[in-house]
CHARMM-style PDB file with segment names, atoms N, HN, CA, C and O in Angstrom:
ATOM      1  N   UNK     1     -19.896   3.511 -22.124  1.00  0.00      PROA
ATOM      2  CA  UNK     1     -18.882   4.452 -22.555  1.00  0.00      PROA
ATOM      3  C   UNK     1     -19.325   5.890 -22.275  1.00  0.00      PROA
ATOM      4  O   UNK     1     -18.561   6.853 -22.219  1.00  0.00      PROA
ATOM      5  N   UNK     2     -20.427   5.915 -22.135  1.00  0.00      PROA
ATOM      6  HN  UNK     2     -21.048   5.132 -22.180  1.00  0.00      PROA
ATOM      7  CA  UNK     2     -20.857   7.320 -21.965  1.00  0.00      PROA
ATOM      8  C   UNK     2     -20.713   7.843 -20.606  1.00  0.00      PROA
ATOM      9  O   UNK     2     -21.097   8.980 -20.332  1.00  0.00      PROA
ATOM     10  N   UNK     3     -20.120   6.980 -19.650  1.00  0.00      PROA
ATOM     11  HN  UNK     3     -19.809   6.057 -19.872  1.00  0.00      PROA
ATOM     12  CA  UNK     3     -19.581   7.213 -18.087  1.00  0.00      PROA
ATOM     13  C   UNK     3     -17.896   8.044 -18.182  1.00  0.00      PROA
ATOM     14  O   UNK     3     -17.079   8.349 -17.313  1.00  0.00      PROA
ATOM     15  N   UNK     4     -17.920   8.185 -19.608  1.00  0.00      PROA
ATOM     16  HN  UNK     4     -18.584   7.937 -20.313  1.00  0.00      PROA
ATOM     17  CA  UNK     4     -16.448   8.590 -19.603  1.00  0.00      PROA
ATOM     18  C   UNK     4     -16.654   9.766 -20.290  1.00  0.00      PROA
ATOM     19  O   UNK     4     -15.570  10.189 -20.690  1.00  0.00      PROA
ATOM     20  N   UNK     5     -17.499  10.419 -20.576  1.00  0.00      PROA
ATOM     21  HN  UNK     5     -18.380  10.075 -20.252  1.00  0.00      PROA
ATOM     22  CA  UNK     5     -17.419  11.495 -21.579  1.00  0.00      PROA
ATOM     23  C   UNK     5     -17.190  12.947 -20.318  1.00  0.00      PROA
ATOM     24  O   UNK     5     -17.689  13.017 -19.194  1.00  0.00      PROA
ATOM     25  N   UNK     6     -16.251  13.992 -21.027  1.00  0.00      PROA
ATOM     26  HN  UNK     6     -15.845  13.935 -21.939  1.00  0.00      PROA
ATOM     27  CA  UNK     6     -15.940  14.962 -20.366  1.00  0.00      PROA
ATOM     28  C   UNK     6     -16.743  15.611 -19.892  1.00  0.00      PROA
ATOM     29  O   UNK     6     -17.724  15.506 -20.628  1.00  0.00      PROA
ATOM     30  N   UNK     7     -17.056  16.509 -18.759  1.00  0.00      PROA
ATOM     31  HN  UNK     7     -16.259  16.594 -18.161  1.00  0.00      PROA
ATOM     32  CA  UNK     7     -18.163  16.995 -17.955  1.00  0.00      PROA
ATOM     33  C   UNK     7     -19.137  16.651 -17.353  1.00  0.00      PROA
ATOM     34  O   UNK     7     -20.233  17.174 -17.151  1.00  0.00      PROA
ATOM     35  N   UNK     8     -18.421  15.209 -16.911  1.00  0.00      PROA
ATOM     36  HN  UNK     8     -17.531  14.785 -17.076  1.00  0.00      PROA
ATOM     37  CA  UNK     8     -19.610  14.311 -15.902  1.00  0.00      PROA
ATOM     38  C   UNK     8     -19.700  14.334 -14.786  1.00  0.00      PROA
ATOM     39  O   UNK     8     -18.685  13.890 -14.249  1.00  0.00      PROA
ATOM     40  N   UNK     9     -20.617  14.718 -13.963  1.00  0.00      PROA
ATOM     41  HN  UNK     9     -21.441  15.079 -14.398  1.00  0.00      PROA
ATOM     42  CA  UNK     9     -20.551  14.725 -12.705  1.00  0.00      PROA
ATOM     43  C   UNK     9     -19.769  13.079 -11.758  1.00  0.00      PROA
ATOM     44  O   UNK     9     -19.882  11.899 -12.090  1.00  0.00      PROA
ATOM     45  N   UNK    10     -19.039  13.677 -10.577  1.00  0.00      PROA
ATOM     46  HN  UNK    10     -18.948  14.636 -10.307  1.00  0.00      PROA
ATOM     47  CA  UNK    10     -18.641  12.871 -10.076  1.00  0.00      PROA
ATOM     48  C   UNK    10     -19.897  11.824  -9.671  1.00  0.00      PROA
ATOM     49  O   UNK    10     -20.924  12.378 -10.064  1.00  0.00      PROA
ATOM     50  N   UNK    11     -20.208  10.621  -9.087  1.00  0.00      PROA
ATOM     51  HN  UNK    11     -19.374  10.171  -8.768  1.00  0.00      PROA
ATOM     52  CA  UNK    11     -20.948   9.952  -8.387  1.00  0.00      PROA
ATOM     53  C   UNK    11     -20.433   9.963  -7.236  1.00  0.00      PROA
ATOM     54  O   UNK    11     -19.422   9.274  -7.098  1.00  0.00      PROA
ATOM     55  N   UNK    12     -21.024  10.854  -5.866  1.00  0.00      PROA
ATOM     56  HN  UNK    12     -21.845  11.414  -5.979  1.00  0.00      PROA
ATOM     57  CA  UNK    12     -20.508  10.821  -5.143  1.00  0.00      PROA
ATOM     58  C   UNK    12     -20.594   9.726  -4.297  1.00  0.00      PROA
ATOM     59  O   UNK    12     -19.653   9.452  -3.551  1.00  0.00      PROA
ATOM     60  N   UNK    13     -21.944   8.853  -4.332  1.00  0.00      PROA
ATOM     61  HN  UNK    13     -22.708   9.075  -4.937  1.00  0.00      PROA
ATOM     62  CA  UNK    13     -22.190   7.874  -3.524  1.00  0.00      PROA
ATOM     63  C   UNK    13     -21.409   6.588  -4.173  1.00  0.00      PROA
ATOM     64  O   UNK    13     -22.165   5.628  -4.031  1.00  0.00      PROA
ATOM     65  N   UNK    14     -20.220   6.185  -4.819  1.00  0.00      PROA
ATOM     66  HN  UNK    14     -19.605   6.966  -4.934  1.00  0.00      PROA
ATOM     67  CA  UNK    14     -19.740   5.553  -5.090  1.00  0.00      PROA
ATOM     68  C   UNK    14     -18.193   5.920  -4.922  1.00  0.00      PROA
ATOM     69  O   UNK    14     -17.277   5.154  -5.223  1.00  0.00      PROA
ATOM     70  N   UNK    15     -18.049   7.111  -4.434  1.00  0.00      PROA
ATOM     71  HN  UNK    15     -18.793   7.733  -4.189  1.00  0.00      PROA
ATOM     72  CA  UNK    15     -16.552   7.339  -3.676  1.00  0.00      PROA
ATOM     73  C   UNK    15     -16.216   7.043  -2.662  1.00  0.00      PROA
ATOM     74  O   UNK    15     -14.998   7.004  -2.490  1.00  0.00      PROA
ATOM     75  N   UNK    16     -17.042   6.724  -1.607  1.00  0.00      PROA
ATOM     76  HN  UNK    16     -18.031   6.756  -1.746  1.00  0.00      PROA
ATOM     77  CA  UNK    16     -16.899   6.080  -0.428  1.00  0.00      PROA
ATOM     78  C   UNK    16     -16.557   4.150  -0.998  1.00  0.00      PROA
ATOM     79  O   UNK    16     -15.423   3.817  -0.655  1.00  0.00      PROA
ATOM     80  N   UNK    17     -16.955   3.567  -1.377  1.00  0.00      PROA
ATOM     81  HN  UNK    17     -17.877   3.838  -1.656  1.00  0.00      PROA
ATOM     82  CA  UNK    17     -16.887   2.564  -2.005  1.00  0.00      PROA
ATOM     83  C   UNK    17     -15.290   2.002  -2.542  1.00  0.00      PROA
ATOM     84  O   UNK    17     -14.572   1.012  -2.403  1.00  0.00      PROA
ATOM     85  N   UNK    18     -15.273   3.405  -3.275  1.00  0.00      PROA
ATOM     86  HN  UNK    18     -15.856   4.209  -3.388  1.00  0.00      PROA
ATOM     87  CA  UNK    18     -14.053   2.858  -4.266  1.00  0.00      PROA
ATOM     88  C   UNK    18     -12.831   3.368  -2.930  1.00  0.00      PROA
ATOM     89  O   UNK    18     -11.766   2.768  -3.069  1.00  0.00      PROA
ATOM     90  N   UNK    19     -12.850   4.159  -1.955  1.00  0.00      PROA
ATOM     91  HN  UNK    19     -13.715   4.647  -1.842  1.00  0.00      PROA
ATOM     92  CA  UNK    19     -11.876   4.347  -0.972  1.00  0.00      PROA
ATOM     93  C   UNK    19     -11.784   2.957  -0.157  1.00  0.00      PROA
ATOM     94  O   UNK    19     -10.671   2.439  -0.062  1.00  0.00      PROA
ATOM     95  N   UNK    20     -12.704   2.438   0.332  1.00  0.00      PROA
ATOM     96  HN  UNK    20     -13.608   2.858   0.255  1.00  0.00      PROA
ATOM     97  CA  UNK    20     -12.509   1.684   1.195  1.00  0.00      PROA
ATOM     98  C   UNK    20     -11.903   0.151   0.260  1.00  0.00      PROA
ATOM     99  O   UNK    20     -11.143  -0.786   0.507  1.00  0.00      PROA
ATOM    100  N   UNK    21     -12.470   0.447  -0.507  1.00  0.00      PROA
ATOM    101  HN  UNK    21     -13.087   1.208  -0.707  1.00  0.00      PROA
ATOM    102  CA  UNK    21     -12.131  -0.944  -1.810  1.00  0.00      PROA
ATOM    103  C   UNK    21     -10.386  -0.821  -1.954  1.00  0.00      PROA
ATOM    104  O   UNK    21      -9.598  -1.735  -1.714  1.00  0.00      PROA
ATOM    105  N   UNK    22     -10.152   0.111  -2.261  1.00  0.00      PROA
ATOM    106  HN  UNK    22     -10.792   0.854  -2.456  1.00  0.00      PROA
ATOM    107  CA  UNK    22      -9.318   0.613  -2.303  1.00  0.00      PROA
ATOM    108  C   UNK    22      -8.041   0.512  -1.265  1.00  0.00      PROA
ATOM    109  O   UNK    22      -7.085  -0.201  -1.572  1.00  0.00      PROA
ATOM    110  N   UNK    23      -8.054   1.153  -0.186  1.00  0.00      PROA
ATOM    111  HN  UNK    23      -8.830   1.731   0.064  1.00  0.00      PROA
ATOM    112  CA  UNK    23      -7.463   0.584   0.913  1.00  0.00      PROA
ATOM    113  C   UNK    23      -7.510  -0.810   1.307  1.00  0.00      PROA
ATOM    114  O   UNK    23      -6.529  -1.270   1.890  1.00  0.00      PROA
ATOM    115  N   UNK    24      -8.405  -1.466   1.096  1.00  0.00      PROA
ATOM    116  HN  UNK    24      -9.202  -1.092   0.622  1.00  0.00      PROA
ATOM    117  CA  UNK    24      -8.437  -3.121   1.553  1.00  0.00      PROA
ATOM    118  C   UNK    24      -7.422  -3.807   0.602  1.00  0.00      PROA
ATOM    119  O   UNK    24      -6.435  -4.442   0.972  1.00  0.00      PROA
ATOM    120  N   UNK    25      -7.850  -3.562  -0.808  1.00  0.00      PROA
ATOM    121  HN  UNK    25      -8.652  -3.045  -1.109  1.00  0.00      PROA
ATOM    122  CA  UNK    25      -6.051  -4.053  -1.606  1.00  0.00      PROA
ATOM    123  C   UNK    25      -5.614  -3.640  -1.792  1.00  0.00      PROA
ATOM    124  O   UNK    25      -5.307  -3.838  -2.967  1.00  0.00      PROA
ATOM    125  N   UNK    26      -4.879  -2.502  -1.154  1.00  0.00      PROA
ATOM    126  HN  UNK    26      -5.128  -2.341  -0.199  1.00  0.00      PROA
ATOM    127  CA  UNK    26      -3.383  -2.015  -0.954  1.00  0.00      PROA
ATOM    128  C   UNK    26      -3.336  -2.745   0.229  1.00  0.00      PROA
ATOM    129  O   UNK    26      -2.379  -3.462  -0.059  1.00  0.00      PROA
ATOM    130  N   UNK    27      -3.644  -3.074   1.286  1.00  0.00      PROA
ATOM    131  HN  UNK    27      -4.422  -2.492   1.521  1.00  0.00      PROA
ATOM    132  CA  UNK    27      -3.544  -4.031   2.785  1.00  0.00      PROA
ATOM    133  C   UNK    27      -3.313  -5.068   2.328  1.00  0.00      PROA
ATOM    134  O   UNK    27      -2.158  -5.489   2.389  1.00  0.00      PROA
ATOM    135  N   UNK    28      -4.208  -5.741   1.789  1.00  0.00      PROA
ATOM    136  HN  UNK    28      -5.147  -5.399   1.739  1.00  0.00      PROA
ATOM    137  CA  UNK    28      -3.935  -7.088   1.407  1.00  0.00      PROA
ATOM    138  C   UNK    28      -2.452  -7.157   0.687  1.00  0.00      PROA
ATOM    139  O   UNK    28      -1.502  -7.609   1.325  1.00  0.00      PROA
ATOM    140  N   UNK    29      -2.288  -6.676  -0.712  1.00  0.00      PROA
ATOM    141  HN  UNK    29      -3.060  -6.309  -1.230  1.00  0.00      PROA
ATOM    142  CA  UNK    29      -0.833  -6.297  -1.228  1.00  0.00      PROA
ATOM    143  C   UNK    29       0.093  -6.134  -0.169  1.00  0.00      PROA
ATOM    144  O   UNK    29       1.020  -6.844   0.221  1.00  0.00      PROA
ATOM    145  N   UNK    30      -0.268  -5.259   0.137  1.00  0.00      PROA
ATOM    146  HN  UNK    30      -1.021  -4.682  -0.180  1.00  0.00      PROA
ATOM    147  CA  UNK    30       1.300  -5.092   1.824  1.00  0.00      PROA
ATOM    148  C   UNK    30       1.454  -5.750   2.638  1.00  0.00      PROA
ATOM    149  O   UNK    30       2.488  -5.806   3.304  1.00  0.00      PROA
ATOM    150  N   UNK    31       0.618  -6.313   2.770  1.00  0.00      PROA
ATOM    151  HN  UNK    31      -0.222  -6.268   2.229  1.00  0.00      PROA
ATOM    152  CA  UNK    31       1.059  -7.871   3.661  1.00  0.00      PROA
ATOM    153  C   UNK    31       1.263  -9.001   2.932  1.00  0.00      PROA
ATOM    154  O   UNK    31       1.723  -9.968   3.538  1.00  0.00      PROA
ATOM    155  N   UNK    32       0.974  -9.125   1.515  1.00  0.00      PROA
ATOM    156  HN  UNK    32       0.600  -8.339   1.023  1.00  0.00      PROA
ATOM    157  CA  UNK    32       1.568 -10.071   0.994  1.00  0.00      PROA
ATOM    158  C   UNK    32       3.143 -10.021   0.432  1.00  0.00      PROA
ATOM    159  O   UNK    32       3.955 -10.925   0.234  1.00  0.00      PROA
ATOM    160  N   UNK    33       3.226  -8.460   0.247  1.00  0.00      PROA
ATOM    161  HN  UNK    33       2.567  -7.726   0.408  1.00  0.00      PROA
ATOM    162  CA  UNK    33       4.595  -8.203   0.014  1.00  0.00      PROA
ATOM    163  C   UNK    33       5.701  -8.347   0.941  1.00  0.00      PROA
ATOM    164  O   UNK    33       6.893  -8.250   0.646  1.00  0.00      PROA
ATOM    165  N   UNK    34       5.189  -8.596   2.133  1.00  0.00      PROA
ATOM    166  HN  UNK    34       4.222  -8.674   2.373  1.00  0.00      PROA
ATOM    167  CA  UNK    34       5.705  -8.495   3.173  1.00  0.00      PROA
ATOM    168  C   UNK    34       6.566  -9.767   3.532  1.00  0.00      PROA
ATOM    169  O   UNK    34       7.770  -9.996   3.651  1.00  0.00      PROA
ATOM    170  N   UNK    35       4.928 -10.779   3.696  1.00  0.00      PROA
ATOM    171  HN  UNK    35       3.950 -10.593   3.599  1.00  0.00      PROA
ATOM    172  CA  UNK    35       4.889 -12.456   4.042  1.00  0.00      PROA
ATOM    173  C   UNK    35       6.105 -12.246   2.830  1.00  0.00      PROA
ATOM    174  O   UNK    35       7.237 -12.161   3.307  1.00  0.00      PROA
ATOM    175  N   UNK    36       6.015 -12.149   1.301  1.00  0.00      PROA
ATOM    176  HN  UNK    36       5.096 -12.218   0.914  1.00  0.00      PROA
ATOM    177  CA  UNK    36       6.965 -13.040   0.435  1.00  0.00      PROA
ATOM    178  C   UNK    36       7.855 -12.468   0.002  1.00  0.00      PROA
ATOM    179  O   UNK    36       8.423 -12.937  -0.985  1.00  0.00      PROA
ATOM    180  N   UNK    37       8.350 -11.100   0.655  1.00  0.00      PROA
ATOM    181  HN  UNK    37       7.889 -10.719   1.457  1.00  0.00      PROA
ATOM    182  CA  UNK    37       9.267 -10.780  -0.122  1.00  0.00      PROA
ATOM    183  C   UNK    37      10.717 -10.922   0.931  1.00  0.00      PROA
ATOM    184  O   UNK    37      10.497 -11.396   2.045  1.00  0.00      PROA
ATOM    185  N   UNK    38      11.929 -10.589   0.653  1.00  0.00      PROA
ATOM    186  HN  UNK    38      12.108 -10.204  -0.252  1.00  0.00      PROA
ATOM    187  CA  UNK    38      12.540 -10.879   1.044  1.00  0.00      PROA
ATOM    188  C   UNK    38      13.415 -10.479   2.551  1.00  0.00      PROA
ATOM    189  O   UNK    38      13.583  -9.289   2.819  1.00  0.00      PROA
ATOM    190  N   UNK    39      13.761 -11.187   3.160  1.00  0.00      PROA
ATOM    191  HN  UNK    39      13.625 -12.153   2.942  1.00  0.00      PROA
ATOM    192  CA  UNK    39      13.693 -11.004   4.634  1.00  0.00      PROA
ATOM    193  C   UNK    39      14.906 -10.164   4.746  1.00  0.00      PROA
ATOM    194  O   UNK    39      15.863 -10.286   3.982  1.00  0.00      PROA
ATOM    195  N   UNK    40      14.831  -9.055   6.002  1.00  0.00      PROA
ATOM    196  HN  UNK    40      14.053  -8.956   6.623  1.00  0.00      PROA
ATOM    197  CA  UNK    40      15.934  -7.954   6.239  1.00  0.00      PROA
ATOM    198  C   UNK    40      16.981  -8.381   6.774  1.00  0.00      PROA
ATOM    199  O   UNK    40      16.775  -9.427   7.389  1.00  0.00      PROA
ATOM    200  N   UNK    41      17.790  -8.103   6.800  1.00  0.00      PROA
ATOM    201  HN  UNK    41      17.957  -7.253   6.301  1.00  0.00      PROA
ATOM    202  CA  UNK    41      19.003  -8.742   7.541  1.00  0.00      PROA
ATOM    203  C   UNK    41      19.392  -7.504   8.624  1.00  0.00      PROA
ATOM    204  O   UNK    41      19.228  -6.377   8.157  1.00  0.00      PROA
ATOM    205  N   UNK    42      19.729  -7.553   9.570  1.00  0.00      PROA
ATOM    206  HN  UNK    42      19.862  -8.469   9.949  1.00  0.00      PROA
ATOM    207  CA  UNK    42      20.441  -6.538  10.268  1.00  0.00      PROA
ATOM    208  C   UNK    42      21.644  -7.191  11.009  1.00  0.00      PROA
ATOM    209  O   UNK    42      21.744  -8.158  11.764  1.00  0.00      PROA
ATOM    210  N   UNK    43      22.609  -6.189  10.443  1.00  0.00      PROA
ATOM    211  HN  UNK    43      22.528  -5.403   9.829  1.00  0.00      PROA
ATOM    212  CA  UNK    43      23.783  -6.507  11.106  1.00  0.00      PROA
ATOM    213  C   UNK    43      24.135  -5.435  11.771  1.00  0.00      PROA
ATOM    214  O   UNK    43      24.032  -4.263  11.410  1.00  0.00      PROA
ATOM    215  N   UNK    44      24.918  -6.228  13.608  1.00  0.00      PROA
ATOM    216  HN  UNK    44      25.002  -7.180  13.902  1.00  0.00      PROA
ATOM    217  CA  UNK    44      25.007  -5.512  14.329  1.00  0.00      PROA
ATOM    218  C   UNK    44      26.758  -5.648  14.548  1.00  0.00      PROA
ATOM    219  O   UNK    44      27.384  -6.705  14.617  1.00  0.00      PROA
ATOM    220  N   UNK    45      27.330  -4.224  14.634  1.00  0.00      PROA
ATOM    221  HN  UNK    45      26.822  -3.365  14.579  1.00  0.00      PROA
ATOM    222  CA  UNK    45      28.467  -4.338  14.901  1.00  0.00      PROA
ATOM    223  C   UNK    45      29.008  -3.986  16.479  1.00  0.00      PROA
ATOM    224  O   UNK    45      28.467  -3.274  17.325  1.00  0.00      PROA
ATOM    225  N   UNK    46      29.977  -4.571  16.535  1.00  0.00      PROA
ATOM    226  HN  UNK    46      30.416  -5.149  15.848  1.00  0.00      PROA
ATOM    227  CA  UNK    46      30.845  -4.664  18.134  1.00  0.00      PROA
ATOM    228  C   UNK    46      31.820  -4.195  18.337  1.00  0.00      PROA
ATOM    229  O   UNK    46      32.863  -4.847  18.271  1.00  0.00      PROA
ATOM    230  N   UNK    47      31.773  -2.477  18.753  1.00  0.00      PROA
ATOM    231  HN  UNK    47      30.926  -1.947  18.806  1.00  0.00      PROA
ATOM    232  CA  UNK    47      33.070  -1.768  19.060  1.00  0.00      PROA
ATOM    233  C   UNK    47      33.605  -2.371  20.094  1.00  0.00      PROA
ATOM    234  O   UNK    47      33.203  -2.996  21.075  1.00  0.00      PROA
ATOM    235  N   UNK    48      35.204  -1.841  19.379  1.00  0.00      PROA
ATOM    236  HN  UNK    48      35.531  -1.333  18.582  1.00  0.00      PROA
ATOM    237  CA  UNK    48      36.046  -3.019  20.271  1.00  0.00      PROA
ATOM    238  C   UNK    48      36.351  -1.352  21.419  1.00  0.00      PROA
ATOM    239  O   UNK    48      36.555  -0.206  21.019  1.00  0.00      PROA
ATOM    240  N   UNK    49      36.248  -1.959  23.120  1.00  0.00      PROA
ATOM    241  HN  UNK    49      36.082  -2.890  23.444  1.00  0.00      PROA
ATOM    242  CA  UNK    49      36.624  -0.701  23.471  1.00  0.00      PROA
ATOM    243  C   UNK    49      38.420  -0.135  23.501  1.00  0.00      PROA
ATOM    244  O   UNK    49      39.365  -0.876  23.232  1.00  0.00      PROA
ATOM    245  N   UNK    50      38.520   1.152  23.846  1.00  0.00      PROA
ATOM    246  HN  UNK    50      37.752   1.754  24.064  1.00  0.00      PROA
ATOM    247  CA  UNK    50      39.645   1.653  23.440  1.00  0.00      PROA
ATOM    248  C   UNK    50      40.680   1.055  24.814  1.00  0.00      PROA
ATOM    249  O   UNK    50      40.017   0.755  25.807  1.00  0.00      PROA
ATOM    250  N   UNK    51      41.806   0.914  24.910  1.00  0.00      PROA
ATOM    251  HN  UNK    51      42.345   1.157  24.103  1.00  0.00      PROA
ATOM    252  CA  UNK    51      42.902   0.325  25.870  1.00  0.00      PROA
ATOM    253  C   UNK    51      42.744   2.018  26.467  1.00  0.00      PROA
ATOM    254  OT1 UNK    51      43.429   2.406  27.413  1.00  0.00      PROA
TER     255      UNK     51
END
């Protein structure tokens, strides 16, 4: 608990760590959101041309 008390120096050699940690599950998440979530539809419309 004492890692939380106000006026603590950052650890800098553990910010590199928590970035890359970091980015790897948000990746993982976004591609799982991806694989299961629900598929786009696009609809394409067909102007009719003018006479």
């Amino acid at each position: 608990m004492s890692r939380l008390l106000p006026g603590r120096r950052v650890d800098w050699r553990q910010l590199t760590l928590i970035i890359i940690s970091g980015l790897m599950i948000g990746a993982i998440f976004g591609e799982a959101i991806k694989v299961f979530g629900p598929e786009r539809t696009t609809v394409v419309a067909r102007i009719k041309p003018r006479p």
